[in-house]
Residue frames as qw, qx, qy, qz and C-alpha x, y, z in Angstrom:
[[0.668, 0.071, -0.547, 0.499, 108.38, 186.75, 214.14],
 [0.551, -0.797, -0.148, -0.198, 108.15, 187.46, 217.57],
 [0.228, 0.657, -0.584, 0.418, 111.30, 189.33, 219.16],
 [0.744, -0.303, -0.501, 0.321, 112.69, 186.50, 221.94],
 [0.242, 0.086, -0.599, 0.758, 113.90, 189.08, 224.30],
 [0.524, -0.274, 0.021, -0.806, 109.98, 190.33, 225.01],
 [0.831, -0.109, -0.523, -0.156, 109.36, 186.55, 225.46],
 [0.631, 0.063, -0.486, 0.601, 112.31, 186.36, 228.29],
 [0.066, -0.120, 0.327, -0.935, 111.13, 189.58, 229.79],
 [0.707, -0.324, -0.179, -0.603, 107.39, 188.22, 230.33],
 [0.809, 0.042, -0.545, 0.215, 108.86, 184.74, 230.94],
 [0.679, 0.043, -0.496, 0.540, 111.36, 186.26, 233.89],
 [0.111, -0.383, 0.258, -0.880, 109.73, 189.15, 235.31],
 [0.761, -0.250, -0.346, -0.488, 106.16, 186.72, 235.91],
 [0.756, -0.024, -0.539, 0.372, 108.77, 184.23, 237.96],
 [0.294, 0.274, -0.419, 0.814, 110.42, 186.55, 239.43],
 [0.414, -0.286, -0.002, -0.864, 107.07, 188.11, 240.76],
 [0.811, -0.317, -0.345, -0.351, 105.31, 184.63, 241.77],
 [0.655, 0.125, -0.566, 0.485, 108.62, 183.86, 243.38],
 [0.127, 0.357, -0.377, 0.845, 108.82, 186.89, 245.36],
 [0.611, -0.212, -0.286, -0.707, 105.27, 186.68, 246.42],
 [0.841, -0.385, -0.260, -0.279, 104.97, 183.59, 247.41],
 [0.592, 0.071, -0.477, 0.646, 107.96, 183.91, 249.65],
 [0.152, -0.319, 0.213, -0.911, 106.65, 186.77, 251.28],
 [0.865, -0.326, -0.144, -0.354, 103.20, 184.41, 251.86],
 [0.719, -0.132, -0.511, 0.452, 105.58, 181.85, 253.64],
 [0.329, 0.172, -0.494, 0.786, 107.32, 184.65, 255.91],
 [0.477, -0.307, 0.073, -0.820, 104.07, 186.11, 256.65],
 [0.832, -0.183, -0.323, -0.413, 102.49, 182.84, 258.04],
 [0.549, 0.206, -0.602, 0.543, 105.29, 182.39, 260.27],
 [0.130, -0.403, 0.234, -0.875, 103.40, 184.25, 262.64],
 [0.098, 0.155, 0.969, -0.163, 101.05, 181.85, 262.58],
 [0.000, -0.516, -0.805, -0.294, 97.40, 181.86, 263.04],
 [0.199, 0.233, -0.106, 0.946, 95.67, 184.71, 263.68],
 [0.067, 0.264, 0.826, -0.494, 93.33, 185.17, 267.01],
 [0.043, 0.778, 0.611, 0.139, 89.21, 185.86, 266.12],
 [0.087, 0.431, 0.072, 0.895, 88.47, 189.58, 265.52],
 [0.578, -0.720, -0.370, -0.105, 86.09, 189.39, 269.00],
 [0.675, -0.673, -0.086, 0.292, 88.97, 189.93, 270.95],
 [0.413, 0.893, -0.089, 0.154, 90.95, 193.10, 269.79],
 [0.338, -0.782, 0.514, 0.102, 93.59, 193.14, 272.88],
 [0.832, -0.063, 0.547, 0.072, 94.85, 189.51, 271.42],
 [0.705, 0.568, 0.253, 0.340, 94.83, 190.51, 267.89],
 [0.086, 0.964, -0.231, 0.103, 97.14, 193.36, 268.76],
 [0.698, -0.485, 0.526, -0.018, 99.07, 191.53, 270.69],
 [0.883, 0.205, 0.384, 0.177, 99.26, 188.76, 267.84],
 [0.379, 0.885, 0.148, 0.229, 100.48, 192.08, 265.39],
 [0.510, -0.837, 0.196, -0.033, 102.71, 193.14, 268.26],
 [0.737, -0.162, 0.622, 0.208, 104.69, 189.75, 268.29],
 [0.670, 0.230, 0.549, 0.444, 105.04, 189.37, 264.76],
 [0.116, 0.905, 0.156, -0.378, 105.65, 192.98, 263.72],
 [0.389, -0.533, 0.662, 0.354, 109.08, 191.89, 262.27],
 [0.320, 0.066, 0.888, 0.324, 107.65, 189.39, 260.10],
 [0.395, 0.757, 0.517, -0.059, 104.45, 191.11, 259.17],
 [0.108, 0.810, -0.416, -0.399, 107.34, 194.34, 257.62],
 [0.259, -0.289, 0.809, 0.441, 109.70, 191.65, 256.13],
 [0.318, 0.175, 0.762, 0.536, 106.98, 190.18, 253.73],
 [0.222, 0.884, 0.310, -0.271, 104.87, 193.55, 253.06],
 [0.202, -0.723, 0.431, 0.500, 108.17, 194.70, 252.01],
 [0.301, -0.101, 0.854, 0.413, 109.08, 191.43, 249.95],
 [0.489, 0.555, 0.673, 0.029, 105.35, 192.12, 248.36],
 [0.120, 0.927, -0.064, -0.349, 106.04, 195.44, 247.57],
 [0.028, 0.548, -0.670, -0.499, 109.17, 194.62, 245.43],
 [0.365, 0.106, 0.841, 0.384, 107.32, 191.83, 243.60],
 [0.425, 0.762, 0.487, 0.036, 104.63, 193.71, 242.24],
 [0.116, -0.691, 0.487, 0.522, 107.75, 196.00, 240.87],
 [0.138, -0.142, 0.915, 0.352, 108.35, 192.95, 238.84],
 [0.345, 0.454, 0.821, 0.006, 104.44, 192.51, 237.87],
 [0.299, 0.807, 0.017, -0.509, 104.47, 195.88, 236.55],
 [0.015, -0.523, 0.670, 0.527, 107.44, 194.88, 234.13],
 [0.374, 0.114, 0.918, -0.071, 105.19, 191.92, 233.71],
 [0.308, 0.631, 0.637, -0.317, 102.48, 193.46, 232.56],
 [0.409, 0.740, -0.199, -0.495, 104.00, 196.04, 229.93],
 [0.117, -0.158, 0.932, 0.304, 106.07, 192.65, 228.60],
 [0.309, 0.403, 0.855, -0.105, 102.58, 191.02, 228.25],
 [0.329, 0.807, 0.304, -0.385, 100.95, 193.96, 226.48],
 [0.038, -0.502, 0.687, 0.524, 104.24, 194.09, 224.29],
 [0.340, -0.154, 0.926, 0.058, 103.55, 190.66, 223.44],
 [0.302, 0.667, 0.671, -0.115, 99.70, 191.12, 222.24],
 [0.150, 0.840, -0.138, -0.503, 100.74, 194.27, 220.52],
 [0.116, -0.506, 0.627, 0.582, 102.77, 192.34, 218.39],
 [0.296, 0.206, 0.910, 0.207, 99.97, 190.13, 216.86],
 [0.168, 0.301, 0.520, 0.782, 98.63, 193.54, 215.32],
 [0.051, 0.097, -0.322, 0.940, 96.85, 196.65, 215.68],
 [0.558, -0.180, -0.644, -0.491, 93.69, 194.92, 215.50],
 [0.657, -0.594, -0.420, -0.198, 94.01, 193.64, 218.92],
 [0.283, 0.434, -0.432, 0.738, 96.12, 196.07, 220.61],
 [0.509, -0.561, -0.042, -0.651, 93.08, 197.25, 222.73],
 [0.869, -0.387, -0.257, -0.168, 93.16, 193.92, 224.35],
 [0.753, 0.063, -0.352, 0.552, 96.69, 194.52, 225.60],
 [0.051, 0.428, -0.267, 0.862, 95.96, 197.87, 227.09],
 [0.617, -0.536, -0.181, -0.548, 93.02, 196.53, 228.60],
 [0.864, -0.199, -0.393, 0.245, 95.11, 193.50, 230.44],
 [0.406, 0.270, -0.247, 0.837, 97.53, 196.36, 231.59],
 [0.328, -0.461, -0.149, -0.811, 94.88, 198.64, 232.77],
 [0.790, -0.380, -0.231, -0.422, 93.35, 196.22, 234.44],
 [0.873, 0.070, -0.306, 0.372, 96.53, 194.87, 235.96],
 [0.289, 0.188, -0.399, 0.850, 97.73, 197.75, 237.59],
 [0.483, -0.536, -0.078, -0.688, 93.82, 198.51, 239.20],
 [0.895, -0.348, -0.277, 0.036, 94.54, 194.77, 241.01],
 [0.515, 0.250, -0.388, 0.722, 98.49, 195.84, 241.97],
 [0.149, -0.510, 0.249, -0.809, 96.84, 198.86, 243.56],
 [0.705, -0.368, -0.155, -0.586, 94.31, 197.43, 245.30],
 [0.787, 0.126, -0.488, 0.357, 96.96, 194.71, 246.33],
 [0.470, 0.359, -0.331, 0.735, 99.39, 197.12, 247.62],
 [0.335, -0.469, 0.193, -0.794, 96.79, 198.89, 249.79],
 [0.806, -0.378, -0.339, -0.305, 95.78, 195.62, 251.41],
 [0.796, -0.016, -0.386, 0.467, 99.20, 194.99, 252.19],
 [0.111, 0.348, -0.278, 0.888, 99.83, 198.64, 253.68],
 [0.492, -0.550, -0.131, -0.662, 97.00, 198.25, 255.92],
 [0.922, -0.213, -0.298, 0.122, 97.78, 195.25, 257.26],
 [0.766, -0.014, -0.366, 0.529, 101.03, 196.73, 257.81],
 [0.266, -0.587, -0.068, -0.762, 99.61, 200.11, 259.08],
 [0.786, -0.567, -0.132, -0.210, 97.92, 197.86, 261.92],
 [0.915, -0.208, -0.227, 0.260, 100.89, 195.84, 262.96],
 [0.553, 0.105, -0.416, 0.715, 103.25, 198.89, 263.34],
 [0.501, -0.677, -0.105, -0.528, 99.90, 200.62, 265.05],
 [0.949, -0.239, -0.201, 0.038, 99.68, 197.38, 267.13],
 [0.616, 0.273, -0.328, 0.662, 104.17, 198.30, 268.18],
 [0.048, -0.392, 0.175, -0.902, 103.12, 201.61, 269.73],
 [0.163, 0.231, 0.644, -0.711, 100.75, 202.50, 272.64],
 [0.360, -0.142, -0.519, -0.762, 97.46, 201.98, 270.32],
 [0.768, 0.045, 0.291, -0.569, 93.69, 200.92, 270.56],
 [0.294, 0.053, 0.947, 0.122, 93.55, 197.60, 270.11],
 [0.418, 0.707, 0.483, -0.302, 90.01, 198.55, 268.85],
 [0.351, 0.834, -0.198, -0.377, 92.10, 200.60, 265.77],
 [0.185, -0.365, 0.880, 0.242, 94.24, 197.93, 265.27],
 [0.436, 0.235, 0.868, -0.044, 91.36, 195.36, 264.31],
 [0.421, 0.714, 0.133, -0.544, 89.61, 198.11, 262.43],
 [0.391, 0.743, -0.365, -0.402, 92.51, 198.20, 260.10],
 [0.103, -0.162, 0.964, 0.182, 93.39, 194.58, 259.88],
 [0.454, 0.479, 0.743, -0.113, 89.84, 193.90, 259.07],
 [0.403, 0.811, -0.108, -0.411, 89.85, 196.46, 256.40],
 [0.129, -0.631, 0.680, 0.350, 92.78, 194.66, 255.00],
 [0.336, 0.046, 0.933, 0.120, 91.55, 191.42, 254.85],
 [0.561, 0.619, 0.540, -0.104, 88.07, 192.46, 253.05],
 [0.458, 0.665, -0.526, -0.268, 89.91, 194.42, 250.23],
 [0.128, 0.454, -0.793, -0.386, 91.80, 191.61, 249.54],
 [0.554, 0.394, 0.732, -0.046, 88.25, 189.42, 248.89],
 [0.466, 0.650, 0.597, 0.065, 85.59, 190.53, 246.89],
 [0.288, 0.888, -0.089, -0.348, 86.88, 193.96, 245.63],
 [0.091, -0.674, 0.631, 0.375, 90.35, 192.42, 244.93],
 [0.391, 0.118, 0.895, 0.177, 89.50, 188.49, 243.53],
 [0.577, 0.703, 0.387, -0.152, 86.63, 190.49, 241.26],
 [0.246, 0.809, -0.429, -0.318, 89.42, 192.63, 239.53],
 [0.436, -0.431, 0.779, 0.128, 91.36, 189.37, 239.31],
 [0.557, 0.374, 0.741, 0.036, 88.78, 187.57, 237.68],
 [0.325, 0.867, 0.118, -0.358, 88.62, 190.43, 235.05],
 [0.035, 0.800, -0.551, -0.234, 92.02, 190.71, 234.47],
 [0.357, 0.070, 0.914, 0.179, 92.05, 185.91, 233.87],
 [0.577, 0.553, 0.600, 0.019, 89.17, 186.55, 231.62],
 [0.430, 0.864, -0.080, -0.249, 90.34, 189.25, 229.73],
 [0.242, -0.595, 0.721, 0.259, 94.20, 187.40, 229.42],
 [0.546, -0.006, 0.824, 0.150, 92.68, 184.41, 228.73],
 [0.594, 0.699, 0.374, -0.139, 90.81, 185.72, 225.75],
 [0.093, -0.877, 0.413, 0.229, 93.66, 187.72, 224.65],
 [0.127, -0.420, 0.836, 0.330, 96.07, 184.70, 224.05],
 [0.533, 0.265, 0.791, -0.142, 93.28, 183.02, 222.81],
 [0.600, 0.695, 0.395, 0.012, 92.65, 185.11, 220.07],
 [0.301, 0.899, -0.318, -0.006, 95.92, 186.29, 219.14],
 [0.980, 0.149, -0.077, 0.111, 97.60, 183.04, 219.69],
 [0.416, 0.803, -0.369, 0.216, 100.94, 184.47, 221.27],
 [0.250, -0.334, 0.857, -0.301, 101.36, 182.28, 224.39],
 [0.278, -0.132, -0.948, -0.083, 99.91, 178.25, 224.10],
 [0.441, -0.429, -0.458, -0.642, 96.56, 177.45, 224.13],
 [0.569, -0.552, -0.609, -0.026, 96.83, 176.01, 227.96],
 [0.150, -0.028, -0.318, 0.936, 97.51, 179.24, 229.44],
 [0.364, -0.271, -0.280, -0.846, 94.26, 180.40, 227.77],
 [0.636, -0.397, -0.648, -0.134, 92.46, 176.97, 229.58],
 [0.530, -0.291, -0.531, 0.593, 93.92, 177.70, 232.86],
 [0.082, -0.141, -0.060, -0.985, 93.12, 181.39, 232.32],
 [0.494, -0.238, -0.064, -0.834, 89.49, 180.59, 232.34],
 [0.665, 0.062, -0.644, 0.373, 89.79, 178.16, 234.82],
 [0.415, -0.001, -0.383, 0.825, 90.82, 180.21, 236.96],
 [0.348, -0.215, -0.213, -0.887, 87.79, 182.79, 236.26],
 [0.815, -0.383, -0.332, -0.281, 84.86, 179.82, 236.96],
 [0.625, -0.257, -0.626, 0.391, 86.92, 179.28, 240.68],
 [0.083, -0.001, -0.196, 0.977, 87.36, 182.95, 241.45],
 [0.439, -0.419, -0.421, -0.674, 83.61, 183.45, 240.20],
 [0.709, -0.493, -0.496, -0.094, 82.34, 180.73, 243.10],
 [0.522, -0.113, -0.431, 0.727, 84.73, 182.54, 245.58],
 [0.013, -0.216, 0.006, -0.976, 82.98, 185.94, 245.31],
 [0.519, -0.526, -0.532, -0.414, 79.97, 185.40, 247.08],
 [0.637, -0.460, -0.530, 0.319, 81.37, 184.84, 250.09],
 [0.072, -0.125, 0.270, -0.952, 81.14, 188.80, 250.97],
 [0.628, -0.307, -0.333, -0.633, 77.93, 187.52, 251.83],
 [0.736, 0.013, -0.650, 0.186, 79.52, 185.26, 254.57],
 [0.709, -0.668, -0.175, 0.145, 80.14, 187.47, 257.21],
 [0.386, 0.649, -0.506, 0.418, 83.32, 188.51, 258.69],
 [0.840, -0.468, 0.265, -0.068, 85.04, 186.00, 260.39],
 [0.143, 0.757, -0.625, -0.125, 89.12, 185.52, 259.26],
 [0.030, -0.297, 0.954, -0.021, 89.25, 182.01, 260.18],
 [0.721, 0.239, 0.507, -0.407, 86.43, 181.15, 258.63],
 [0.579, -0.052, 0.653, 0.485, 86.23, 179.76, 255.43],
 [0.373, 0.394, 0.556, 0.630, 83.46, 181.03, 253.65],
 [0.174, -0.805, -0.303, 0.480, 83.62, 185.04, 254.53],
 [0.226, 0.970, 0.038, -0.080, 84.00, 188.21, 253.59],
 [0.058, -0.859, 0.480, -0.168, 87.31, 188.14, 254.94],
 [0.779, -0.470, 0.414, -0.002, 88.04, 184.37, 255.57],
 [0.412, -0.509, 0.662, 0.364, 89.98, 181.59, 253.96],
 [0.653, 0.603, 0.428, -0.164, 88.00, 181.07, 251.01],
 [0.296, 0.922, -0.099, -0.231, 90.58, 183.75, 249.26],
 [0.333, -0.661, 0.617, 0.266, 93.49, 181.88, 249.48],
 [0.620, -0.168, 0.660, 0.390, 92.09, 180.18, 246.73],
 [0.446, 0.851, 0.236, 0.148, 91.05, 182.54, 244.40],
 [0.303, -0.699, 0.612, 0.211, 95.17, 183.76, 245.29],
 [0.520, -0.318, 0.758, 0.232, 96.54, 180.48, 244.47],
 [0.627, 0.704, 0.285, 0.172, 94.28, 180.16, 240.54],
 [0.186, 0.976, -0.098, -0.050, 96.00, 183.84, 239.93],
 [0.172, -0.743, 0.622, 0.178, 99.40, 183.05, 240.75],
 [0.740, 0.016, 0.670, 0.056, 98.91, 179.61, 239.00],
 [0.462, 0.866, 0.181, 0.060, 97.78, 181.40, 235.89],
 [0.137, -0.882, 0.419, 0.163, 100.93, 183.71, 236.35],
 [0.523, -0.580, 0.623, 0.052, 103.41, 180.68, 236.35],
 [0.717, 0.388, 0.569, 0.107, 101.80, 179.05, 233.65],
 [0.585, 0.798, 0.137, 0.050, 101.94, 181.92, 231.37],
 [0.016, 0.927, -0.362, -0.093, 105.38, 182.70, 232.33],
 [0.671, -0.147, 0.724, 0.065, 106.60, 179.45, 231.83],
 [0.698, 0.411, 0.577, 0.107, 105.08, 179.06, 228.85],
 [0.223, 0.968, -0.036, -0.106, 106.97, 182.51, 227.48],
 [0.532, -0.525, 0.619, 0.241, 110.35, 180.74, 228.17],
 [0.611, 0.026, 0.776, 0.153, 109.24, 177.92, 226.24],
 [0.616, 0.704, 0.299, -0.189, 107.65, 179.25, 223.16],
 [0.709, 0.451, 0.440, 0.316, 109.23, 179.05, 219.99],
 [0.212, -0.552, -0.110, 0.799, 110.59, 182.46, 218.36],
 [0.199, 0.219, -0.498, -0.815, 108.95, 182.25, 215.88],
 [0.596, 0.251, 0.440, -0.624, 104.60, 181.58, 215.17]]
């Protein structure tokens, strides 16, 4: 028997987190698009203008990955309980979960690093630096940890059977889209491109992960209390 409150605490921190998240993506995109990296005075400018809105959802990201930590020791609870046999694979999902938070958290501080740079009497020329630093951490260094952390989940509930089997499907899923997404640090660096280092290619190796998320936290509600 699996204890239902660990189930409720994977189940409602995971929500909570995709929730928060993907509210913060909305507030952030209020700004709008963002001008080519050729023309630094503009992209300050752009940072300038939407300094408000680029704090409000750095902030709102920061407090959801609060909630993906809780996530993540719930989830390692969870695999811990189907014996010490495959405990390992819960520390590893944990581990590996809090290398992608970090790596998160620092994209988002850069980004916002630039935009209250970008407020003050700055180089536009430092301002792009660090918004282009932002955006390549959150490709290929961040969407490879990602993919690490879906293939190592998805095995996990696969072989310890403690969340339904189509978390596991969507789990690796998710892996073979991220995979075909990581090349494109070979693309260049061009934000509003698609397939770049830094372009829009990422938003959908983003949108697998947080699918994956929703699924499995859903599917922690729903499960049975008992295997």
């Amino acid at each position: 028997m699996v204890d239902w409150s660990l189930r409720r605490w994977v189940g409602t921190t995971g929500l909570a987190f995709a929730v928060i998240q993907l509210v913060g993506f909305a507030i952030f995109f209020v700004a709008g698009v963002p001008p080519s990296l050729n023309d630094p005075a503009k992209l300050a400018a752009y940072l300038r203008n939407g300094a408000a809105i680029v704090t409000t959802s750095a902030l709102l990201f920061y407090l959801g990955y609060g909630f993906f930590f809780m996530f993540l020791a719930g989830l390692r609870g969870l695999i811990r309980t189907a014996g010490e046999a495959t405990e390992w694979l819960g520390t590893a999902i944990f581990g590996i979960g809090i290398a992608l938070a970090v790596e998160a958290i620092i994209s988002i501080g850069l980004i916002q690093v630039a935009a209250i740079d970008a407020a003050g009497k700055s180089d536009p020329t430092a301002v792009r630096v660090l918004y282009e630093a932002s955006a390549t951490l959150a490709g290929a260094p961040t969407t490879i940890t990602a993919l690490f952390f879906l293939a190592v989940a998805a095995y996990a509930i696969g072989r310890t059977g403690v969340l339904p089997r189509s978390v596991q499907l969507v789990g690796w899923i998710g892996v073979v889209v991220i995979a075909v997404t990581i090349p494109a640090a070979y693309g260049g660096n061009d934000p509003n491109g698609f397939y770049t280092a830094n372009g829009l290619v990422q938003i959908i190796a983003t949108v697998m992960y947080y699918v994956w998320l929703l699924v499995a936290s859903v599917a922690a509600l729903r499960t049975p209390r008992t295997r």
